[in-house]
N, CA and C atoms of all chains as a GROMACS GRO file, in nm:
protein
  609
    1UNK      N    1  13.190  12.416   3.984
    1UNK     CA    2  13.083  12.360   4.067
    1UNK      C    3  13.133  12.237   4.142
    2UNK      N    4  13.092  12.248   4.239
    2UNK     CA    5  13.150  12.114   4.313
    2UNK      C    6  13.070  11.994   4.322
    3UNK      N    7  13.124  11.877   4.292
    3UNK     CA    8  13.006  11.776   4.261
    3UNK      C    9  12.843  11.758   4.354
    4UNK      N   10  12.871  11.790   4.440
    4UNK     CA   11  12.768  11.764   4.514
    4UNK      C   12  12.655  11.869   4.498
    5UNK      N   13  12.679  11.970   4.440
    5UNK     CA   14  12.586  12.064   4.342
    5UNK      C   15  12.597  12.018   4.236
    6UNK      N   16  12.639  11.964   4.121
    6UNK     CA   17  12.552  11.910   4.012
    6UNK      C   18  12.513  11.790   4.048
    7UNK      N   19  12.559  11.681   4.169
    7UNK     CA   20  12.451  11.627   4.208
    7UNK      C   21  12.323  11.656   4.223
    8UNK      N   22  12.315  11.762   4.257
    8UNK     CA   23  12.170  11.798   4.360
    8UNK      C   24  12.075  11.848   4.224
    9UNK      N   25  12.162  11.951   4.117
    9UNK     CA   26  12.146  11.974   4.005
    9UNK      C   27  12.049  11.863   3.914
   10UNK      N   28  12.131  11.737   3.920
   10UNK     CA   29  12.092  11.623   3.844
   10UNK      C   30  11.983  11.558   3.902
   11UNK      N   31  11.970  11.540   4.054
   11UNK     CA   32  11.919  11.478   4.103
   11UNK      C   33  11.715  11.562   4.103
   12UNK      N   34  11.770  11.709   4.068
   12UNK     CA   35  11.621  11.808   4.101
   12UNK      C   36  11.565  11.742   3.925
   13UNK      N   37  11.658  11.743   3.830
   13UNK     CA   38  11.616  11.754   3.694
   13UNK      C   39  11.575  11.615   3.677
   14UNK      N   40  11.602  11.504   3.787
   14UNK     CA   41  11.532  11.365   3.732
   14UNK      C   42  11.398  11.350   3.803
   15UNK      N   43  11.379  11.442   3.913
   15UNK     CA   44  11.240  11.443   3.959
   15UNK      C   45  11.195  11.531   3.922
   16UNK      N   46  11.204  11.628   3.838
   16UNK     CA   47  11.113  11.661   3.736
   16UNK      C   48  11.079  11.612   3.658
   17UNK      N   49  11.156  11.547   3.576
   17UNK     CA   50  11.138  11.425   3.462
   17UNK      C   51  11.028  11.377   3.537
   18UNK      N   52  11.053  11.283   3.629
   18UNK     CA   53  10.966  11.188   3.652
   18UNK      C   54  10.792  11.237   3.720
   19UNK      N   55  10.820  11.377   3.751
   19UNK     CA   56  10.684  11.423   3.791
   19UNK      C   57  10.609  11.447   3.625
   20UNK      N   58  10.671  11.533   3.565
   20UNK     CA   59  10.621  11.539   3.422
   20UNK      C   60  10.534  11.393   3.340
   21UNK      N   61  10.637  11.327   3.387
   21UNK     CA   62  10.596  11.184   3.304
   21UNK      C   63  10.485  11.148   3.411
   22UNK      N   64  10.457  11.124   3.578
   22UNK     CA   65  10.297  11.112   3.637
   22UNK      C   66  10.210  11.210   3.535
   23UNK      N   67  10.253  11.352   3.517
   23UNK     CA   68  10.172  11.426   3.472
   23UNK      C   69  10.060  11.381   3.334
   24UNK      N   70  10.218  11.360   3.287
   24UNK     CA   71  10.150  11.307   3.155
   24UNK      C   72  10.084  11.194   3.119
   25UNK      N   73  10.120  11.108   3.216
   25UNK     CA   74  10.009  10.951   3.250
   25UNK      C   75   9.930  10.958   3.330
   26UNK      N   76   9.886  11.080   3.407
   26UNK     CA   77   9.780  11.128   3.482
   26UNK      C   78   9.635  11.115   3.419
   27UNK      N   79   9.613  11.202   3.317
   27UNK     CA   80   9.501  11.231   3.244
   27UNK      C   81   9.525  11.255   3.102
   28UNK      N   82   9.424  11.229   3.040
   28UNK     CA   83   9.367  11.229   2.897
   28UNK      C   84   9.300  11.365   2.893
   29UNK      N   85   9.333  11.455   2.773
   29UNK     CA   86   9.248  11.577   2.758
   29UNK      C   87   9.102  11.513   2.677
   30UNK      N   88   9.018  11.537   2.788
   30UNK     CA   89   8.845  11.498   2.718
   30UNK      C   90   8.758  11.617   2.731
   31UNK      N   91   8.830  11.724   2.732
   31UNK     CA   92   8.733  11.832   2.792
   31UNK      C   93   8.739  11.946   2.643
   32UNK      N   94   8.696  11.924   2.596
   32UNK     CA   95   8.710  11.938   2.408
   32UNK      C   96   8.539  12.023   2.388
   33UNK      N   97   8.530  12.114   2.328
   33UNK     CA   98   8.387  12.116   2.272
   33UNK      C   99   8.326  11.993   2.169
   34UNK      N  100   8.405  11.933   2.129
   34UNK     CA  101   8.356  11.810   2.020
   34UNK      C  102   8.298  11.706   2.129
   35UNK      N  103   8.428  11.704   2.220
   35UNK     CA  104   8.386  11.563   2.289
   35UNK      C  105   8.201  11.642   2.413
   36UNK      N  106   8.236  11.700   2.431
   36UNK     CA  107   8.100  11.787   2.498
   36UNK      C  108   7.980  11.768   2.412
   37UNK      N  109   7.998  11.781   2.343
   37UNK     CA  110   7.879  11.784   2.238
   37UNK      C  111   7.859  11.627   2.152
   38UNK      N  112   7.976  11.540   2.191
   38UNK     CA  113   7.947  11.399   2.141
   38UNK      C  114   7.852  11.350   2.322
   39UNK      N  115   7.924  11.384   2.376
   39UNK     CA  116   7.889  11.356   2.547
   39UNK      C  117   7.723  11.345   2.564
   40UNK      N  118   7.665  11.472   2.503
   40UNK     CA  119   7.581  11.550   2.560
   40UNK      C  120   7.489  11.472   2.389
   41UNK      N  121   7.535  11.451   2.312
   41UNK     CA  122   7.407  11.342   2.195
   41UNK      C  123   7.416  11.219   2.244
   42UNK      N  124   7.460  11.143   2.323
   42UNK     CA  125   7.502  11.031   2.380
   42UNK      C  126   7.366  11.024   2.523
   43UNK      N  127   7.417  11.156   2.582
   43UNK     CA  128   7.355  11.128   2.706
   43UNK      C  129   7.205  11.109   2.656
   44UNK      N  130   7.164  11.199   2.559
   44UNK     CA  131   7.015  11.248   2.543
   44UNK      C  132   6.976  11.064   2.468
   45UNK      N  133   7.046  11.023   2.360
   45UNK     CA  134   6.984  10.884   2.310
   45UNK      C  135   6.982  10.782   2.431
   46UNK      N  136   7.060  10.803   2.534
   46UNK     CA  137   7.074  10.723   2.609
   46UNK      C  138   6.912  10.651   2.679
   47UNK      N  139   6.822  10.777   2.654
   47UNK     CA  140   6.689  10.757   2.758
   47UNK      C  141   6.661  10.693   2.639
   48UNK      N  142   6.654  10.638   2.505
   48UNK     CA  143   6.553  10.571   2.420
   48UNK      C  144   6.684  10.397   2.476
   49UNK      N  145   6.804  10.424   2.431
   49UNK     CA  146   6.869  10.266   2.442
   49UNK      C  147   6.827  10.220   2.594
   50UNK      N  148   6.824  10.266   2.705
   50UNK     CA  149   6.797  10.201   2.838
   50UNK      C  150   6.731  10.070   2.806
   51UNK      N  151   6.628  10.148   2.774
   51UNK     CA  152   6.493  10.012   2.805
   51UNK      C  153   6.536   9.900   2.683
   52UNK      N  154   6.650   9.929   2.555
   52UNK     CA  155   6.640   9.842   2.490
   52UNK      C  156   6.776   9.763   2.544
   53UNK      N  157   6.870   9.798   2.644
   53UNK     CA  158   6.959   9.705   2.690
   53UNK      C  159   6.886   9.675   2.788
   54UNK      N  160   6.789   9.703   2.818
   54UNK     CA  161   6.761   9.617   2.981
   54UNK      C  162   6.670   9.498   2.898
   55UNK      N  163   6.610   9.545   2.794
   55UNK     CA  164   6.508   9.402   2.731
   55UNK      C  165   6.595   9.282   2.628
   56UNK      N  166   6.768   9.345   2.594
   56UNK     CA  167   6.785   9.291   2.553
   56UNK      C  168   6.864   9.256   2.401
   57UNK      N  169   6.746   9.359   2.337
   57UNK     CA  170   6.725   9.362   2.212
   57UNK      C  171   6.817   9.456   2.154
   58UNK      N  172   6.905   9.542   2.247
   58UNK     CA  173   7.068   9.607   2.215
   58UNK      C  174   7.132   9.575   2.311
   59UNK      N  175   7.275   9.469   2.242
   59UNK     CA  176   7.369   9.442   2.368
   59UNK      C  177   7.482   9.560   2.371
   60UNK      N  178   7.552   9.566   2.478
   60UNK     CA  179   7.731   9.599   2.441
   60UNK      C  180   7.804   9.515   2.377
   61UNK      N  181   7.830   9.564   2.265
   61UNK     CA  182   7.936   9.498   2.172
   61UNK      C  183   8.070   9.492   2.241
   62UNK      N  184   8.189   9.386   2.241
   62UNK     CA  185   8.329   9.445   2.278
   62UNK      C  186   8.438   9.511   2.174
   63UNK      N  187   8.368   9.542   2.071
   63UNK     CA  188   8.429   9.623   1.975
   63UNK      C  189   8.437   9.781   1.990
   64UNK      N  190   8.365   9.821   2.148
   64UNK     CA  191   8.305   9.956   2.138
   64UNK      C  192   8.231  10.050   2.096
   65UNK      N  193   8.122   9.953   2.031
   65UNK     CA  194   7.964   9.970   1.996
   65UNK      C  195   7.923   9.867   2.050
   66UNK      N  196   7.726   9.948   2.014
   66UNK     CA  197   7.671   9.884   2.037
   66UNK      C  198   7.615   9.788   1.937
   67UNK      N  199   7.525   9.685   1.913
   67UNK     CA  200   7.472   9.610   1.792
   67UNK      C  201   7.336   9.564   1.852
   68UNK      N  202   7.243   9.542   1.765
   68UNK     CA  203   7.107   9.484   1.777
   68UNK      C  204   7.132   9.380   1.824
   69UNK      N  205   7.076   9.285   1.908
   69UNK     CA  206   7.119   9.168   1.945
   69UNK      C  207   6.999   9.043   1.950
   70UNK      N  208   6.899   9.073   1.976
   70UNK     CA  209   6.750   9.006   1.989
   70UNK      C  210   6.650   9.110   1.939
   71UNK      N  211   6.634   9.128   1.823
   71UNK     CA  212   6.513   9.210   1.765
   71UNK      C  213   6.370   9.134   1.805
   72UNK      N  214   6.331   9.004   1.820
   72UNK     CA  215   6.215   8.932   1.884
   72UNK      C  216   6.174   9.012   1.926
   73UNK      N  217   6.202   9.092   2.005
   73UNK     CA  218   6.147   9.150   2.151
   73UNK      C  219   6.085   9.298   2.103
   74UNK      N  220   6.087   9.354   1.967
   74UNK     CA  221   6.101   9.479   1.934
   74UNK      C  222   5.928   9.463   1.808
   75UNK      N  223   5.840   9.572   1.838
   75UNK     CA  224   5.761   9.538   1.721
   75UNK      C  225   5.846   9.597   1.621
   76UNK      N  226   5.775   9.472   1.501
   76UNK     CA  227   5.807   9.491   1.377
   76UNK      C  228   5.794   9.690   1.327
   77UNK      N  229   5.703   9.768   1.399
   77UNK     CA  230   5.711   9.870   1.358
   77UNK      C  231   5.790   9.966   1.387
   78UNK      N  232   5.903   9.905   1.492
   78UNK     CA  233   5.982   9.971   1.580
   78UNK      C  234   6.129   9.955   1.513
   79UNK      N  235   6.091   9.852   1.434
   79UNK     CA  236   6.268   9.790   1.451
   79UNK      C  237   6.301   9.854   1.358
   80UNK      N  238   6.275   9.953   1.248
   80UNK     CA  239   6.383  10.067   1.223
   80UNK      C  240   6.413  10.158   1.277
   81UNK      N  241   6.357  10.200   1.407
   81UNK     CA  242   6.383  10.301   1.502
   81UNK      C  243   6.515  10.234   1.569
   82UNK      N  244   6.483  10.125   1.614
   82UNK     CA  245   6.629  10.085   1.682
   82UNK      C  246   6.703  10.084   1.608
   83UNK      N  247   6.680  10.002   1.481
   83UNK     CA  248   6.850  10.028   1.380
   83UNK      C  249   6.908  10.160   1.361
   84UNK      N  250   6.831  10.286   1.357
   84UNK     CA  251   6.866  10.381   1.320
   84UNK      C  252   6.919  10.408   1.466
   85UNK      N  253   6.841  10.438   1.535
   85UNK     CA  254   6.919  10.438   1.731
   85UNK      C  255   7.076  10.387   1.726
   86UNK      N  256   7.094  10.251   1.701
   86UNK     CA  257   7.196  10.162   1.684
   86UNK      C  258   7.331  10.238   1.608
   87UNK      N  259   7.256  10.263   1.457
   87UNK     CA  260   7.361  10.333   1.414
   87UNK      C  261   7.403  10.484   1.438
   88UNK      N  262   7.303  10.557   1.501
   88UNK     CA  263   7.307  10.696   1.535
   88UNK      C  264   7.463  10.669   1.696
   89UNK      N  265   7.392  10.615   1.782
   89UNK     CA  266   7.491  10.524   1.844
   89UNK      C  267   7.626  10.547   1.798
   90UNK      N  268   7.612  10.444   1.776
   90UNK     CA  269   7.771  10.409   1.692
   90UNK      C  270   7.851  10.515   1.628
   91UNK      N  271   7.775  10.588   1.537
   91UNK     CA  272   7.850  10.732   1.458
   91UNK      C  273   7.930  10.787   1.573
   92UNK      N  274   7.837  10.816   1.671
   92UNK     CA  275   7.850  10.907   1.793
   92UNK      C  276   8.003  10.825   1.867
   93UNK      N  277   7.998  10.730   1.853
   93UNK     CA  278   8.092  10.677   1.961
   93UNK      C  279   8.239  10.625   1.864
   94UNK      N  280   8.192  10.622   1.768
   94UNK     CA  281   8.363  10.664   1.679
   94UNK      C  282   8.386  10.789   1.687
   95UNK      N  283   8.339  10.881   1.619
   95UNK     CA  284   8.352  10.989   1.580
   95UNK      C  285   8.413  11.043   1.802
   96UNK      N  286   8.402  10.992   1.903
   96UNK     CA  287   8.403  11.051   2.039
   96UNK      C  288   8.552  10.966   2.045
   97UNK      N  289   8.593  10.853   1.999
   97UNK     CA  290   8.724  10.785   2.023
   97UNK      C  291   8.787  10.903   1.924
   98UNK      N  292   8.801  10.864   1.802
   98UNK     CA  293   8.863  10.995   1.700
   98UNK      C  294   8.900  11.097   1.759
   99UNK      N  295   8.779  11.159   1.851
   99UNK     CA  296   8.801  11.329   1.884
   99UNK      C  297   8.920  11.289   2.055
  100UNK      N  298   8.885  11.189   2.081
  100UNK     CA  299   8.985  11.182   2.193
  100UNK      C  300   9.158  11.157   2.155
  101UNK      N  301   9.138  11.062   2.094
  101UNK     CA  302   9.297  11.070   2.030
  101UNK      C  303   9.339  11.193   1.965
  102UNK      N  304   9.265  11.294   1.922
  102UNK     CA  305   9.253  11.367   1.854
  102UNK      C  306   9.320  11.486   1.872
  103UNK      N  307   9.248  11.488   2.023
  103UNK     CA  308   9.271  11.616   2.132
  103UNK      C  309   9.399  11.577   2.193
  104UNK      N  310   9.446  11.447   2.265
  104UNK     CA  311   9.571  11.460   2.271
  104UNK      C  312   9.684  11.404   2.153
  105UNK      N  313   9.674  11.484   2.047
  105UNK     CA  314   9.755  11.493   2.007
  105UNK      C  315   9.837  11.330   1.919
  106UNK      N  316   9.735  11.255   1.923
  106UNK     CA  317   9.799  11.129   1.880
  106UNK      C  318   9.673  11.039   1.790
  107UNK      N  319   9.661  11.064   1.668
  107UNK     CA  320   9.478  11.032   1.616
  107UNK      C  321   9.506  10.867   1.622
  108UNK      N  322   9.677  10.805   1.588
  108UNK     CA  323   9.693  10.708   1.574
  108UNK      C  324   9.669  10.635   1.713
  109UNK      N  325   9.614  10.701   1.819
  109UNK     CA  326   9.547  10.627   1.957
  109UNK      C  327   9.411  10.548   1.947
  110UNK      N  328   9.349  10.639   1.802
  110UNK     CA  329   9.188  10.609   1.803
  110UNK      C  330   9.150  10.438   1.834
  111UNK      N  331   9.186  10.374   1.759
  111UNK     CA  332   9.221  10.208   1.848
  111UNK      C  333   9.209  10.174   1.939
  112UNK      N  334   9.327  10.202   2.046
  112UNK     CA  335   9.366  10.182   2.153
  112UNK      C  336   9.217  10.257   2.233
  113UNK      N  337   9.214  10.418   2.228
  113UNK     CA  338   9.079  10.424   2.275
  113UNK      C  339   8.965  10.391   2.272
  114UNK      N  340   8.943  10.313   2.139
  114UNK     CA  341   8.809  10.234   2.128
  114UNK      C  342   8.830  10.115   2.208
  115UNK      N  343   8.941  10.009   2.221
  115UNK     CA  344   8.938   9.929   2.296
  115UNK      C  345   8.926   9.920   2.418
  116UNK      N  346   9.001  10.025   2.510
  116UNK     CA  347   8.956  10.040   2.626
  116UNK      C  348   8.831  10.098   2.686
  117UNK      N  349   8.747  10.136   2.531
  117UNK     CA  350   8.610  10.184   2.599
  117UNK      C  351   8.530  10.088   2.644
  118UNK      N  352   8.526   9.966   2.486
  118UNK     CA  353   8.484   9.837   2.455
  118UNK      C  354   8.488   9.830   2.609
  119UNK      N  355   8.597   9.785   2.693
  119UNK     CA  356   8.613   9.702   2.799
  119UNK      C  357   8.522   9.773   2.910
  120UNK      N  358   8.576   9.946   2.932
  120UNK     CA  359   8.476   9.966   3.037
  120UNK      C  360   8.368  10.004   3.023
  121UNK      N  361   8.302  10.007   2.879
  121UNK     CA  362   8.101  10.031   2.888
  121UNK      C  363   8.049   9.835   2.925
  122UNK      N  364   8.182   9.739   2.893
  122UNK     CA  365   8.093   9.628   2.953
  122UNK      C  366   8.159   9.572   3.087
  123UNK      N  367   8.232   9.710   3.154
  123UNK     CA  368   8.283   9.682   3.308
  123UNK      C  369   8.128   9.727   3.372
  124UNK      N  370   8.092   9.860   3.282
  124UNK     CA  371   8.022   9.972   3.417
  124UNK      C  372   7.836   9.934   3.333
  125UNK      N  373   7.857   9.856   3.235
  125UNK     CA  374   7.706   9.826   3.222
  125UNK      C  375   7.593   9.740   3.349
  126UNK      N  376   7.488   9.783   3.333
  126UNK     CA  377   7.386   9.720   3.462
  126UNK      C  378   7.397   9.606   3.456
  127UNK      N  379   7.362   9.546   3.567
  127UNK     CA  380   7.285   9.444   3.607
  127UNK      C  381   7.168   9.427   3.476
  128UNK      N  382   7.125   9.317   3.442
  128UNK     CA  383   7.085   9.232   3.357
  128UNK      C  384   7.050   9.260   3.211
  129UNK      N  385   7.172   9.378   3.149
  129UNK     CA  386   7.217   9.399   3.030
  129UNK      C  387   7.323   9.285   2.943
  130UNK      N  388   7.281   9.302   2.828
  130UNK     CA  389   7.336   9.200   2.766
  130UNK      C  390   7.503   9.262   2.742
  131UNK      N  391   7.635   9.202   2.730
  131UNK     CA  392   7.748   9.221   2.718
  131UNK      C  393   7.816   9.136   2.664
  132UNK      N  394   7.905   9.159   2.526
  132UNK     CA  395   7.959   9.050   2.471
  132UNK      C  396   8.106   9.029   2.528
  133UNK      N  397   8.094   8.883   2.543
  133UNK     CA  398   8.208   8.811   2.598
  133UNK      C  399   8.299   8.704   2.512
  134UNK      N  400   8.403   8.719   2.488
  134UNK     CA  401   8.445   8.612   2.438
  134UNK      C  402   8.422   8.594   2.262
  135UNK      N  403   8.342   8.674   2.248
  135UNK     CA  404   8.289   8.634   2.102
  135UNK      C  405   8.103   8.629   2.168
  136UNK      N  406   8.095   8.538   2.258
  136UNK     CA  407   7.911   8.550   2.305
  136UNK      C  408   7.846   8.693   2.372
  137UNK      N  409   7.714   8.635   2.362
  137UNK     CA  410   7.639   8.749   2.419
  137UNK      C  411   7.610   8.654   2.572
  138UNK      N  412   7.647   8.784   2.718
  138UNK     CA  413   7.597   8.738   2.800
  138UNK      C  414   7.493   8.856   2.892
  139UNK      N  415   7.428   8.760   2.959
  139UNK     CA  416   7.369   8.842   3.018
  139UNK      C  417   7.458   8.894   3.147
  140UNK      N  418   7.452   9.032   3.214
  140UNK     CA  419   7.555   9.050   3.342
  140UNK      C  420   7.445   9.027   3.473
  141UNK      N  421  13.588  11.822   3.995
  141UNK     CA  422  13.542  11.705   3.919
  141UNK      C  423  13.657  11.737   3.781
  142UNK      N  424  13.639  11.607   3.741
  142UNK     CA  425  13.670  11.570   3.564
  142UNK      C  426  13.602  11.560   3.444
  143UNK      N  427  13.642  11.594   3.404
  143UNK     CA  428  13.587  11.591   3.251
  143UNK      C  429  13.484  11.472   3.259
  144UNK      N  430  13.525  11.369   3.250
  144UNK     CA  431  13.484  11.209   3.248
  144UNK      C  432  13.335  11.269   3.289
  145UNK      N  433  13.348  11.265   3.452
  145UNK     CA  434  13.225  11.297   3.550
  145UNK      C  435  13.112  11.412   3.493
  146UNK      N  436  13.166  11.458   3.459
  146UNK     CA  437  13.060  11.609   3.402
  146UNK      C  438  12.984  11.546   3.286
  147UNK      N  439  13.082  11.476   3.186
  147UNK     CA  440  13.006  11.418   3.048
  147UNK      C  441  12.919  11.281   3.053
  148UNK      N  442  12.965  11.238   3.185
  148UNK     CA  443  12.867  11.113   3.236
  148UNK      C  444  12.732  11.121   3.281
  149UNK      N  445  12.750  11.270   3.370
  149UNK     CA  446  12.662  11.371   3.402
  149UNK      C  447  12.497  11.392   3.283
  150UNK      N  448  12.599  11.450   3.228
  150UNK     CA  449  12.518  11.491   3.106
  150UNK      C  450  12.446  11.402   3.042
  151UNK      N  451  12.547  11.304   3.031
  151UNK     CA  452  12.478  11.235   2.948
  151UNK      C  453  12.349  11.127   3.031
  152UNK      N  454  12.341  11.163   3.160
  152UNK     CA  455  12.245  11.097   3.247
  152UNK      C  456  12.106  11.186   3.230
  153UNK      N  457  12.173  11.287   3.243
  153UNK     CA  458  12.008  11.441   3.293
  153UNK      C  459  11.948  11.399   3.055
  154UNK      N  460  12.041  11.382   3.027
  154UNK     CA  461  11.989  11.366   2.864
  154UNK      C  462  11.894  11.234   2.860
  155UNK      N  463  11.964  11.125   2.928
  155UNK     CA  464  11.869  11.000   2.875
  155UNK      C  465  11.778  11.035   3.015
  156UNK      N  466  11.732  11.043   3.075
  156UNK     CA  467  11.598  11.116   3.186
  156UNK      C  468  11.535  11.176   3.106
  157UNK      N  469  11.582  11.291   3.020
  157UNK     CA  470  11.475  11.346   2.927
  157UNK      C  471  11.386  11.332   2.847
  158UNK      N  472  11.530  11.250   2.747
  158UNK     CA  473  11.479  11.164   2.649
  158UNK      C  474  11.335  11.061   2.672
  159UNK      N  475  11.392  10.994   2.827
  159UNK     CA  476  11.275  10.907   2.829
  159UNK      C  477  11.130  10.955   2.848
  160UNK      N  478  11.133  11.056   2.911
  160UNK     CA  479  10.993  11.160   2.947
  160UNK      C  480  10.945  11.169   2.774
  161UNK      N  481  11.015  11.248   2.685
  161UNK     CA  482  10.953  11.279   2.584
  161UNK      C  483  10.914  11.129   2.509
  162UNK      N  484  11.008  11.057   2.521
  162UNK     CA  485  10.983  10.908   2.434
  162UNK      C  486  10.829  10.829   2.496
  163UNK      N  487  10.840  10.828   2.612
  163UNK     CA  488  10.696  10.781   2.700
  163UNK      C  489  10.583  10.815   2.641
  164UNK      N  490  10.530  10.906   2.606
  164UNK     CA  491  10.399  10.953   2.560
  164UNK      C  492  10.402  10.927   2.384
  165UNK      N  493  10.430  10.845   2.369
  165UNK     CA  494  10.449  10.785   2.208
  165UNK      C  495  10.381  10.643   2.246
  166UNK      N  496  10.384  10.642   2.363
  166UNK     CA  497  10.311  10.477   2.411
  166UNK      C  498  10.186  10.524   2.412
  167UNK      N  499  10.040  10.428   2.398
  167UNK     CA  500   9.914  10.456   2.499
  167UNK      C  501   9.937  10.461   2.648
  168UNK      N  502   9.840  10.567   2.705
  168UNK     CA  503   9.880  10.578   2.825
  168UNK      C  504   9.747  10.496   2.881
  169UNK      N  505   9.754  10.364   2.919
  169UNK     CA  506   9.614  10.314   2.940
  169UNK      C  507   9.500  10.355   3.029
  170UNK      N  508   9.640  10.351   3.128
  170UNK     CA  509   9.554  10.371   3.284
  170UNK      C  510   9.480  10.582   3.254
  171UNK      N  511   9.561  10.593   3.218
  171UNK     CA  512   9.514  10.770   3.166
  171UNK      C  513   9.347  10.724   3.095
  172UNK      N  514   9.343  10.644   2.967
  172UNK     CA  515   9.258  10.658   2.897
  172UNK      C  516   9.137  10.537   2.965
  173UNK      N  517   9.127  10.468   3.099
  173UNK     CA  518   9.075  10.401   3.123
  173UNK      C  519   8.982  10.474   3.243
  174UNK      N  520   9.095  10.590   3.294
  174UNK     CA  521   9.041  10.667   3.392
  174UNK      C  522   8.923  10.789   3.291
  175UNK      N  523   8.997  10.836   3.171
  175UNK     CA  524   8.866  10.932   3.094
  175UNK      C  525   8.790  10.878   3.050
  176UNK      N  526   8.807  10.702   2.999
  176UNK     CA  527   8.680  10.647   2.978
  176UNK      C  528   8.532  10.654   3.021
  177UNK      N  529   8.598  10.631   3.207
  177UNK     CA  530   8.519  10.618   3.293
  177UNK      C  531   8.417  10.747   3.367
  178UNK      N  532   8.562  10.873   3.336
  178UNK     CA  533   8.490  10.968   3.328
  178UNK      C  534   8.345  11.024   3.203
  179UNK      N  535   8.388  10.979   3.106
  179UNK     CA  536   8.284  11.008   3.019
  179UNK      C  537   8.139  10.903   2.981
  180UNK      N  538   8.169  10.783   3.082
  180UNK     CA  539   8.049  10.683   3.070
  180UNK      C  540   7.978  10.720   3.206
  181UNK      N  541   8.040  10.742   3.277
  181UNK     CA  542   7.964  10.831   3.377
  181UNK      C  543   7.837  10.934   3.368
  182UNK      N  544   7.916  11.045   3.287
  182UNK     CA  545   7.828  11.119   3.235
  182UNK      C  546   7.728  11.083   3.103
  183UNK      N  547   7.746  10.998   3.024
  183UNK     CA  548   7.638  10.920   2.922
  183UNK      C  549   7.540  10.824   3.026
  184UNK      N  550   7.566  10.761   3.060
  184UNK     CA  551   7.501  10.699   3.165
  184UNK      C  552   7.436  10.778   3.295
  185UNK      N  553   7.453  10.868   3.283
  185UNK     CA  554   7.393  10.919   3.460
  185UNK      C  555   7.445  10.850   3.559
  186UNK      N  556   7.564  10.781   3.624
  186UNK     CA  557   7.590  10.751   3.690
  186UNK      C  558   7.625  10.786   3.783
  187UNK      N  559   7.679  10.898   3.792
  187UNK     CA  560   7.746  10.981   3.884
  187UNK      C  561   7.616  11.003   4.028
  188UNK      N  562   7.703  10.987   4.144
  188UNK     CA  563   7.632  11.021   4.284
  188UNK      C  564   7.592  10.845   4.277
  189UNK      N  565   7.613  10.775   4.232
  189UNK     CA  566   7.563  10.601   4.260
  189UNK      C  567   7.416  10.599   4.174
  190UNK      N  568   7.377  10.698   4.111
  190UNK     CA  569   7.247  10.700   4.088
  190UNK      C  570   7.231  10.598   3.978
  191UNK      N  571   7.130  10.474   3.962
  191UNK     CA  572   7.138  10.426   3.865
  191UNK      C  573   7.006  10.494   3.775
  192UNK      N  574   7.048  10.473   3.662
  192UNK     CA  575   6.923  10.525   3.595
  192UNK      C  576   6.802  10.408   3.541
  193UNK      N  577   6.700  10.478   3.540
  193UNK     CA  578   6.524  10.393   3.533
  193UNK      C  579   6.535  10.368   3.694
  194UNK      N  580   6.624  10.399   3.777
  194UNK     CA  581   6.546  10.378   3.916
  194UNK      C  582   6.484  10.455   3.928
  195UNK      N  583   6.412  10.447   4.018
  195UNK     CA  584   6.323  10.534   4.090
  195UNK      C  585   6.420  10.675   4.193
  196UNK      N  586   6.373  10.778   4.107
  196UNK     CA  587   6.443  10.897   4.184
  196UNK      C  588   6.392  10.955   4.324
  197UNK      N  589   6.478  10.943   4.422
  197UNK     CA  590   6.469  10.986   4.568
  197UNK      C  591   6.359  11.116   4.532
  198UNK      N  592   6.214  11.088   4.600
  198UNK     CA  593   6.170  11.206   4.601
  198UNK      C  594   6.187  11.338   4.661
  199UNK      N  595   6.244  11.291   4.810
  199UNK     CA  596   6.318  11.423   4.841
  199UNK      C  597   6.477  11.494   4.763
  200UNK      N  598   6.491  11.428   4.726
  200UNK     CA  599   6.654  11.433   4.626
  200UNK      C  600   6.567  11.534   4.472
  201UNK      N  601   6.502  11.489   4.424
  201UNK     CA  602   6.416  11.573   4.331
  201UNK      C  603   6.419  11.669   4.284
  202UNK      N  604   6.409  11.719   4.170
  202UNK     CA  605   6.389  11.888   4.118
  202UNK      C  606   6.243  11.941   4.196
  203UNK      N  607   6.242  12.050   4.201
  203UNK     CA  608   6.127  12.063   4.272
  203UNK      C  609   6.018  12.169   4.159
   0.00000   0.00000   0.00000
């Protein structure tokens, strides 16, 4: 072979490498029946938490839950509905990091994916929901 | 070519490889920041700009 063919040789096999590796830092496999069905108990509790992050009384945690934050605001006959909400919540949203590390292939990610959720449910939360900062609760 | 050149070769197209397979042993952030977003999207209703408890476009509507 004459060098300038296993040049060309070497040169096709490092831009494959390197397309493979976009590939593989492209996307996360989330398209899972687990994660569908964590998605889809998430979406449905979502219509009871609304009204309790817009009043308050559930902030975004930056741990990647949520937590009670001002019960005041909640009747006394309510406020085991939210705790249970809270923790129904929460099950849902470990058990959805788990199944993501899960699916690709690395469970020891579950961490790393809870942290970066932490960050973007209190990037993409509303306007005048509570979001913890710093250690505080703020309002956005 | 020489010997030398061919095994220098090799041993180049090897560490290219190597590094592809070694890479995905890291978090891939920007990967898991982009499915984040995909899946708060869909918990949230966000998708189309729509915020939710607004008021839904009545012509936009189920009918």
């Amino acid at each position: 072979m004459k060098p300038m063919t296993i040049f060309r040789a070497w040169l096709a096999t490092l831009l494959l490498g390197v397309a493979g590796l976009a590939l593989a830092q492209g996307n996360l496999e989330i398209d899972t029946p687990a994660i569908a069905a964590l998605k889809q108990s998430m979406q449905q509790r979502h219509a009871q938490l609304a009204p309790l992050y817009a009043s308050g009384a559930v902030g975004i945690a930056a741990d990647g839950n949520v937590a009670l934050r001002d019960a005041s605001g909640v009747p006394l006959a309510q406020r085991g509905q939210v705790n249970a909400l809270v923790a129904a919540e929460n099950a849902d949203r470990a058990a959805l990091y788990r199944e993501i590390a899960r699916a690709n292939g690395h469970p020891e990610w579950e961490a790393d994916v809870r942290k970066t959720f932490g960050e973007r449910w209190i990037e993409r939360a509303q306007a005048g929901w509570w979001v913890q900062r710093g250690g505080n609760w703020v309002r956005k | 070519m020489t010997a030398f050149l061919r095994l220098a070769m090799l041993g180049a197209v090897l560490a290219s490889a190597g590094a592809c397979v070694t890479i995905n042993i890291y978090f891939p952030a920007a990967a898991a920041e982009k499915a984040a977003d995909r899946i708060i999207d869909d918990v949230w209703q966000l998708r189309e700009g729509a915020t939710p408890g607004a008021q839904p476009d009545p012509e936009g509507g189920a009918k």
